[in-house]
Legacy VTK file of the C-alpha trace (Angstrom):
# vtk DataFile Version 3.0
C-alpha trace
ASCII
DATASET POLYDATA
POINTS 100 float
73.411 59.021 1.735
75.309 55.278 1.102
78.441 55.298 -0.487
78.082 53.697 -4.293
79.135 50.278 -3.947
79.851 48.075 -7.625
81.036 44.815 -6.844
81.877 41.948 -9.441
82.430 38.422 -8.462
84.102 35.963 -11.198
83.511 32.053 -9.355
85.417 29.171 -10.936
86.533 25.831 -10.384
85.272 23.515 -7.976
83.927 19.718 -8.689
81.491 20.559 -10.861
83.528 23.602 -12.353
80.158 25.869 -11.690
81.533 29.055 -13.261
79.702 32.037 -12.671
80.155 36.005 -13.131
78.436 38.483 -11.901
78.466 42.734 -11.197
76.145 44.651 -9.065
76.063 48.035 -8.857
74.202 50.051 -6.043
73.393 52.712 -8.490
71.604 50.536 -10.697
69.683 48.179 -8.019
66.573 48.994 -5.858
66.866 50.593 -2.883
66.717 47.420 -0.801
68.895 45.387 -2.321
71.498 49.064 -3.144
71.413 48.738 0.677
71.797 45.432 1.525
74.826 45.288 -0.859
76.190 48.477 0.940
75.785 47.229 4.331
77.843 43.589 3.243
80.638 45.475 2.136
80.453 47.991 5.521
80.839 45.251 7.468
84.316 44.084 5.605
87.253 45.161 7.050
88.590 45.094 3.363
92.621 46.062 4.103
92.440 43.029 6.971
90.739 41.195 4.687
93.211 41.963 1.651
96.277 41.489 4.135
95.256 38.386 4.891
93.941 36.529 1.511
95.130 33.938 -0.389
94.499 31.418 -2.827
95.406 27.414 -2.977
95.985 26.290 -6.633
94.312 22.983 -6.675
92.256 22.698 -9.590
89.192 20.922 -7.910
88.767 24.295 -4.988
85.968 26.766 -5.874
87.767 30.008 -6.438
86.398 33.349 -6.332
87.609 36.631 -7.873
86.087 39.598 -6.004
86.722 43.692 -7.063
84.768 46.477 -4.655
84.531 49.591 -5.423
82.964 51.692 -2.161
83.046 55.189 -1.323
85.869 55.930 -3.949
88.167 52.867 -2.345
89.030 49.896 -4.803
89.841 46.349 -3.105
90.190 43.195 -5.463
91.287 39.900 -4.212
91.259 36.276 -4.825
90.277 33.530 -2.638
89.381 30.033 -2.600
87.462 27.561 -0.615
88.342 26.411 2.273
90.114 29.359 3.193
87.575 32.549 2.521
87.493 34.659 5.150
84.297 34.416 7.760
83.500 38.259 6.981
83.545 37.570 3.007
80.901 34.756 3.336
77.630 36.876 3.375
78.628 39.357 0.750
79.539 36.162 -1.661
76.544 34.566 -1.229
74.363 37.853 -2.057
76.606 38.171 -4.978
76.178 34.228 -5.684
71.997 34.205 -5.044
71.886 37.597 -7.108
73.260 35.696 -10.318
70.698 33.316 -10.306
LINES 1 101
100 0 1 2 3 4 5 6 7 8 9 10 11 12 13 14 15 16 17 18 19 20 21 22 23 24 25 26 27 28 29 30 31 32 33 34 35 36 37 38 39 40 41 42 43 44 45 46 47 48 49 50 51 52 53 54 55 56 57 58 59 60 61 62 63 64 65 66 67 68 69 70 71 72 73 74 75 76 77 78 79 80 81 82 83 84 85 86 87 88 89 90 91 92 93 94 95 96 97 98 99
């Protein structure tokens, strides 16, 4: 059985200031999309990840705001465009396409 996985995704700034919020929780999605969300955040090697974030303060960078909760681990971060990590990239867009 998969971990439960919530993850919530606060977007901001950015050009056109496209703010955007969103929370998924495995427990409350179906099964294939529960799973897809698991396997994004399996593939995160969140303390590398979290050792290694940061975020630039210019006004006109996308930011994003990102908590996890897996498998009774919490990992919440902040980063902004251009310098989100290569692993972070697929679970942010899932979390981006889902709040559409």
């Amino acid at each position: 059985m998969t971990p439960r996985v919530r993850a919530e995704l606060r977007r901001s700034g950015g050009f056109r200031e496209r703010s955007l919020r969103v929370v998924l929780d495995s427990a409350t999605l179906p099964h294939d999309q529960a799973a897809q969300l698991a396997r994004l955040v399996e593939q995160i090697d969140l303390t590398r990840v979290g050792a290694e974030i940061g975020a630039a303060s210019h006004a006109d960078l996308t930011r994003y705001q990102l908590a996890v909760e897996y498998g009774g681990r919490h990992w919440r971060g902040t980063v902004a465009e251009p310098c989100v990590p290569t692993e972070l990239r697929p679970l942010l867009r899932f979390l981006t396409s889902a709040a559409r």
